[in-house]
C-alpha positions as CSV (number, residue, x, y, z in Angstrom):
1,X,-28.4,-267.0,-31.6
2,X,-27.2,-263.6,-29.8
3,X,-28.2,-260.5,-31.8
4,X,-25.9,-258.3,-34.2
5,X,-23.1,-256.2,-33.6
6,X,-24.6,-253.6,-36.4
7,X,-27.4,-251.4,-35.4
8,X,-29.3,-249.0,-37.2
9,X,-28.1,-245.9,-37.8
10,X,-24.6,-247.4,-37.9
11,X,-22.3,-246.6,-41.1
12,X,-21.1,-249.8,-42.7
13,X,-19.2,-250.7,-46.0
14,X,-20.0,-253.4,-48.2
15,X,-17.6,-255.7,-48.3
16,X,-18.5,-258.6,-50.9
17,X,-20.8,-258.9,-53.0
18,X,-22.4,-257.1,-56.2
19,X,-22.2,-253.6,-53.9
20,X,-18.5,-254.7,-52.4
21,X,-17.0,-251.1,-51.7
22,X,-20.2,-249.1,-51.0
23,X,-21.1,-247.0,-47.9
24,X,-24.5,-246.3,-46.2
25,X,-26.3,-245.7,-43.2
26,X,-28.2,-249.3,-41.3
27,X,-31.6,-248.4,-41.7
28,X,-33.1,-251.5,-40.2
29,X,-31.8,-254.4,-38.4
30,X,-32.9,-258.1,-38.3
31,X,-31.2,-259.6,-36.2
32,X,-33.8,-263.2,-36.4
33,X,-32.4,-263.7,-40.0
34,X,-29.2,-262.2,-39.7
35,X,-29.5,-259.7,-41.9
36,X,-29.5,-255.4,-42.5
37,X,-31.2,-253.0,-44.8
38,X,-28.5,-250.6,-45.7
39,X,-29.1,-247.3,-47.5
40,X,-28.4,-247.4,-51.3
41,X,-27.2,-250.7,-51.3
42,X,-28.7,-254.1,-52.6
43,X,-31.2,-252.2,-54.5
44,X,-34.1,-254.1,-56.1
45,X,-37.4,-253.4,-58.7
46,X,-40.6,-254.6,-57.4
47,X,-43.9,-254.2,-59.4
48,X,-46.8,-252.5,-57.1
49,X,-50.3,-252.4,-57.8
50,X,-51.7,-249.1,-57.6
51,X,-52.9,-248.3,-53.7
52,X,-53.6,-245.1,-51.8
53,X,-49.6,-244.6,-50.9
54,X,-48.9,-245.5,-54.3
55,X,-51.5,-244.1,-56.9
56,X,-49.6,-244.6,-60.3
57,X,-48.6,-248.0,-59.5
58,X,-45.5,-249.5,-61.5
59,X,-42.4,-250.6,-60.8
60,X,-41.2,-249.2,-57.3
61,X,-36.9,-249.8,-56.7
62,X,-36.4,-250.0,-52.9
63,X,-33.2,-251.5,-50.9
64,X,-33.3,-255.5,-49.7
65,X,-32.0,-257.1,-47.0
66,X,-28.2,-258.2,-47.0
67,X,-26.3,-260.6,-45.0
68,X,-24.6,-259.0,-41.9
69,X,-21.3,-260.7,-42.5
70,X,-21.1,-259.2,-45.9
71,X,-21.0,-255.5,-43.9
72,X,-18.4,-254.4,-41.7
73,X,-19.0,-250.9,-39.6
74,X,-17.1,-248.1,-40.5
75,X,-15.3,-246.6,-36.9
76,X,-15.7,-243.1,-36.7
77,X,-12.6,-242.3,-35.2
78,X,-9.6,-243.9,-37.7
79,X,-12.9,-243.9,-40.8
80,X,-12.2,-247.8,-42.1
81,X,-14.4,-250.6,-41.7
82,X,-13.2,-252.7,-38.7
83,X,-14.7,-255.7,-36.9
84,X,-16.5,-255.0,-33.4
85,X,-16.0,-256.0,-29.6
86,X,-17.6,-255.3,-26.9
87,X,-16.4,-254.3,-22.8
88,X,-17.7,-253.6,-19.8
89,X,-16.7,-250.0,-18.1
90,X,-16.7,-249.6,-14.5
91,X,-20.6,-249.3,-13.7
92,X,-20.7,-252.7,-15.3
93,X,-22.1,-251.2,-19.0
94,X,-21.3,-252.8,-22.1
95,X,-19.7,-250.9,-25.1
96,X,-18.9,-251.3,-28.2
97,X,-15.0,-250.4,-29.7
98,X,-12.8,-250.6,-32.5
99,X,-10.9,-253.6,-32.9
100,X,-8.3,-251.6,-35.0
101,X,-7.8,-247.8,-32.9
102,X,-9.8,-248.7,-29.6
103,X,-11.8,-245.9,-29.9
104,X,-15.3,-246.2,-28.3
105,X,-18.5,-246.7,-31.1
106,X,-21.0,-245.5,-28.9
């Protein structure tokens, strides 16, 4: 399995899902389970014992892991969520572009 056309510090939108329609920044990527930790989305409550990060303990709400195919990146040239491609420039680099406009992602 090849890894993920998403990489941290992309912007993506959520599109299906409980979230479908949010934005946020890729703030970790697994590309072994196929899956992203987006900012502000998928948000869940986990109960944590008290510990020297934590001293009060309780009930902590922190962002899970969300299937990549339920994200899309947002290009920042034409700003809509658009599938991904890659080509190869002249020195023989790869690159990622914009399906919809073209435009060069990174």
């Amino acid at each position: 399995m090849g890894g993920l056309k998403i990489k941290k510090g992309d912007r993506v939108q959520v599109i299906s899902g409980k979230d479908r329609g949010k934005q946020g920044r890729v703030l970790r990527s697994l590309p072994r389970e196929r899956r992203v930790i987006v900012e502000g989305v998928n948000l869940v409550k986990r109960h944590s014992r008290p510990s020297r990060d934590n001293p009060q303990g309780g009930i902590v709400t922190k962002e899970a892991p969300i299937h990549v195919s339920n994200v899309a990146l947002i290009c920042g040239s034409c700003s809509r969520a658009v599938r991904v491609a890659y080509r190869f420039d002249a020195e023989g680099n790869k690159h990622r572009y914009c399906r919809k406009c073209g435009a060069d992602i990174d």
